[in-house]
C-alpha positions as CSV (number, residue, x, y, z in Angstrom):
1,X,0.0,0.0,0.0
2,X,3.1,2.3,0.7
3,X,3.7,4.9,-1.8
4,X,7.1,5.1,-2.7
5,X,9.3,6.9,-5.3
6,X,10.5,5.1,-8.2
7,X,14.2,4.5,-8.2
8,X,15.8,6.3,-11.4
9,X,19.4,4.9,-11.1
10,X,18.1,1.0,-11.1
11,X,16.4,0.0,-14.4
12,X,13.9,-2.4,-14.4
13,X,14.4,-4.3,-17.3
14,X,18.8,-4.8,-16.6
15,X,18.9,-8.2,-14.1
16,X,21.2,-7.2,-11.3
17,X,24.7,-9.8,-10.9
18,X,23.0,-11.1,-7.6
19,X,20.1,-12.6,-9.6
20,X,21.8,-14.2,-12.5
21,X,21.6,-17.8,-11.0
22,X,17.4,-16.8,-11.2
23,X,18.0,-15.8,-14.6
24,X,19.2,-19.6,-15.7
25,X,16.6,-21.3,-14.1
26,X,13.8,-18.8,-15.3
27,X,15.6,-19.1,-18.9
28,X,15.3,-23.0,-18.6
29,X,11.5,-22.6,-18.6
30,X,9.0,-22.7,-21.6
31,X,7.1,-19.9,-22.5
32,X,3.4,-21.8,-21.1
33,X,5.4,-22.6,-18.0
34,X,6.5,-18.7,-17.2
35,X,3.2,-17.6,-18.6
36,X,1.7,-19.6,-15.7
37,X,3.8,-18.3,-13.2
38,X,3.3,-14.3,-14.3
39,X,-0.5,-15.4,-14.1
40,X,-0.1,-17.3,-10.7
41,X,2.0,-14.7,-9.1
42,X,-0.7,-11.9,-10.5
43,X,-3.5,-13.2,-9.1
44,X,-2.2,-13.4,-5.4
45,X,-0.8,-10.3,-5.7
46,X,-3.4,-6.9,-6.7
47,X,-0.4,-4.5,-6.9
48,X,1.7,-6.9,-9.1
49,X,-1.8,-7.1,-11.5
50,X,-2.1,-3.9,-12.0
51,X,1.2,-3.3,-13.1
52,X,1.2,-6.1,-15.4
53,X,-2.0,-5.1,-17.1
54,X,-0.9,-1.5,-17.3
55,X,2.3,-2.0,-19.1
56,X,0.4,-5.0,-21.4
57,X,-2.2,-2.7,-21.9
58,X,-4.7,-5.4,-21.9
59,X,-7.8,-4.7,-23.1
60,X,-10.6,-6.2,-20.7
61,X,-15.0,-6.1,-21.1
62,X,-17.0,-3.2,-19.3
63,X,-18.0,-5.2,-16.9
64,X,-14.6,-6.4,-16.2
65,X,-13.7,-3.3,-15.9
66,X,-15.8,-1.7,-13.5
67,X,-15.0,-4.5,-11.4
68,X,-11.5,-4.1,-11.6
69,X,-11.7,0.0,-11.0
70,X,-14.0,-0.6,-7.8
71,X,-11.6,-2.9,-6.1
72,X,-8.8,-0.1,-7.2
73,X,-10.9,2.5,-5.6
74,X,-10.9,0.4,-2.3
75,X,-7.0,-0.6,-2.3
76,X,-6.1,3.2,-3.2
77,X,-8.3,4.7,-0.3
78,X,-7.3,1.8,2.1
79,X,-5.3,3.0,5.2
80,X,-4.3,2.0,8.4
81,X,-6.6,3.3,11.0
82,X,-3.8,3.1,13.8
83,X,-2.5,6.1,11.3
84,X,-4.7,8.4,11.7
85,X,-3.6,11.9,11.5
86,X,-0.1,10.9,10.1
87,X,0.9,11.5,6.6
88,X,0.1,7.4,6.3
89,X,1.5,4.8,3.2
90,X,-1.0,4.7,0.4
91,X,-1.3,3.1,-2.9
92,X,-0.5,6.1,-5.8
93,X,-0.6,3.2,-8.5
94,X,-3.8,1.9,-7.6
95,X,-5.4,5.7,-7.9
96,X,-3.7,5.5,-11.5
97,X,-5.3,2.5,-12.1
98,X,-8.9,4.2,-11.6
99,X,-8.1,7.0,-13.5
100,X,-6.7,4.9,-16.5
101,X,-10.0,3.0,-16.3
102,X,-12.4,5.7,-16.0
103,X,-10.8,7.0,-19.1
104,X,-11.4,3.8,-20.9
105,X,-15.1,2.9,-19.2
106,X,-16.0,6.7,-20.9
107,X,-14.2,5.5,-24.4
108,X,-16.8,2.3,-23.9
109,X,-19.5,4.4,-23.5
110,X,-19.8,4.1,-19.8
111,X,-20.4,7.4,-18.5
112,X,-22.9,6.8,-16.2
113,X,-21.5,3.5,-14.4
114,X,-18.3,6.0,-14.4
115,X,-20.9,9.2,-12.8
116,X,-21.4,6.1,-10.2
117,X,-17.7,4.7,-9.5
118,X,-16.8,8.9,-8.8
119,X,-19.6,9.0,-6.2
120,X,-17.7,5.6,-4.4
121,X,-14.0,7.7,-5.3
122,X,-15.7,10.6,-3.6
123,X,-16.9,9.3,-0.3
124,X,-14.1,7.1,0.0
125,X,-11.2,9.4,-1.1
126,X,-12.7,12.3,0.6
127,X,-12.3,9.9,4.3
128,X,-8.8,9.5,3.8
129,X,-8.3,12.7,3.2
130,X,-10.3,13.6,6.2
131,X,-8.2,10.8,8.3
132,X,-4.7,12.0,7.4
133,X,-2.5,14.7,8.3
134,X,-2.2,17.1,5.6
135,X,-4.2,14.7,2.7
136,X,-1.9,14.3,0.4
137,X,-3.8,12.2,-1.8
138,X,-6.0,15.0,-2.6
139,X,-4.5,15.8,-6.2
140,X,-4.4,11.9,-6.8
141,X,-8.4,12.3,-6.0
142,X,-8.7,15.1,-7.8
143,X,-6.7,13.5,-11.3
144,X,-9.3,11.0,-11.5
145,X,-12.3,13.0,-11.4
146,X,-10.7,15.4,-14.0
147,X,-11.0,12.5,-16.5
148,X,-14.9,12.6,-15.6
149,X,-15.4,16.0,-15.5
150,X,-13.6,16.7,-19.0
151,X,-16.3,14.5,-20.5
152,X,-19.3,15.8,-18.5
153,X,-18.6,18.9,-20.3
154,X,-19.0,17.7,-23.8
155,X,-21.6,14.8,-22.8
156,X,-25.3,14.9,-23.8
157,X,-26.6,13.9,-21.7
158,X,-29.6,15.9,-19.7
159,X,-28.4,18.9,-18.1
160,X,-30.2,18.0,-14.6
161,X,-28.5,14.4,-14.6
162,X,-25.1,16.3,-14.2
163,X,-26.3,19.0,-12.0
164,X,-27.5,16.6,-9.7
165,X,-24.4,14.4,-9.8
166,X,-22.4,17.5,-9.0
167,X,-24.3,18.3,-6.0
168,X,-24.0,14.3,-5.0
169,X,-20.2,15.0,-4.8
170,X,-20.1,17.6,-3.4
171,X,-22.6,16.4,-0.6
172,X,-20.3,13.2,-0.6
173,X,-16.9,15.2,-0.1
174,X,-16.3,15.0,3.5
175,X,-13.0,17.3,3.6
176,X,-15.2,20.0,1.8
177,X,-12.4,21.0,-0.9
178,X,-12.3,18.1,-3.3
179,X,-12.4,19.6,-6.7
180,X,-15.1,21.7,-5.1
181,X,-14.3,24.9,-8.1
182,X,-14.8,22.2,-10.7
183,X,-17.7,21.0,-9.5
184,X,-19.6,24.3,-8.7
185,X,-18.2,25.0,-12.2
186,X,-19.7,22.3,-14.2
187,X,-23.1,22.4,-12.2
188,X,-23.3,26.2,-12.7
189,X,-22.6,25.4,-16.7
190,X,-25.0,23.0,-17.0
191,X,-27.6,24.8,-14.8
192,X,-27.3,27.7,-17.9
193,X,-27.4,24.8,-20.3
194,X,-31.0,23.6,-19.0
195,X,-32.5,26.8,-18.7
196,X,-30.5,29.7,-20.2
197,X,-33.7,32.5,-19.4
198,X,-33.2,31.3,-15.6
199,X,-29.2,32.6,-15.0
């Protein structure tokens, strides 16, 4: 769950000397047999998922995906309640992860299961923000909702459906300052959109 910094002076692709009796034995193997093990390691291990299906770019079903960016929405807003008030570990990859998916759930034509996944980033996100010290993960927060608010902007669908999904996030943000200016943006936009005599 830690969030860490990658290490630019180690490459990830270069085996180090101390691993080159590994390399022999993993070179010995047929391709089924190490595509077994990448798949067995993968699935007992989220983090090590997510990183394989980033960099493979693997292309997975709607519903697939909103599976996969819910349980990425709980891992990335996971912390350790014994933290509280500390500037706790958190998972920065997994917050990718849902932004990366909500990006490709709107490219399927997802919107609205996205408009729902951002309520469950919201009240989630928002309570670890509210539990740490200074929230740090607020601009992680705020990245993923940008890819959702971009396309609420150019959406058609009916102006009230967005201004009352605005207000639902904003009602759902517990630290009160969650991309609070794009939100009162967006629902002041679409507010003019639906009645333009009105504002």
């Amino acid at each position: 769950m830690a969030k860490r910094k990658r290490n630019s002076t180690t490459s990830p692709h270069k085996p180090r000397e101390s691993n080159n009796s590994l390399c022999t034995a993993i070179s010995k193997c047929t391709k089924a047999e190490l595509v077994d093990l990448v798949l067995e390691l993968a699935e007992a291990d989220r983090r090590l998922l997510r990183q394989i299906t980033a960099r493979f770019d693997v292309a997975r079903a709607p519903s697939e995906l909103v599976a996969a960016t819910h349980q990425a929405i709980v891992d990335a807003t996971a912390f350790d309640k014994r933290e509280i008030n500390r500037n706790f570990n958190y998972d920065y990859a997994a917050y990718e992860e849902v932004k990366r998916n909500f990006g490709r759930l709107i490219g399927a034509g997802q919107l609205l299961q996205v408009m729902e996944l951002s309520l469950e980033l919201m009240k989630r996100g928002s309570y670890q923000v509210e539990m740490s010290d200074e929230g740090l993960m607020t601009q992680d927060i705020e990245d993923c909702l940008s890819v959702v608010l971009e396309s609420l902007r150019n959406c058609d669908l009916p102006a009230l459906k967005v201004i009352e999904w605005c207000s639902a996030m904003l009602r759902s943000d517990r630290s009160g300052f969650i991309a609070t200016n794009q939100l009162h943006s967006l629902r002041k936009a679409s507010a003019m959109r639906s009645d333009p005599d009105d504002c």
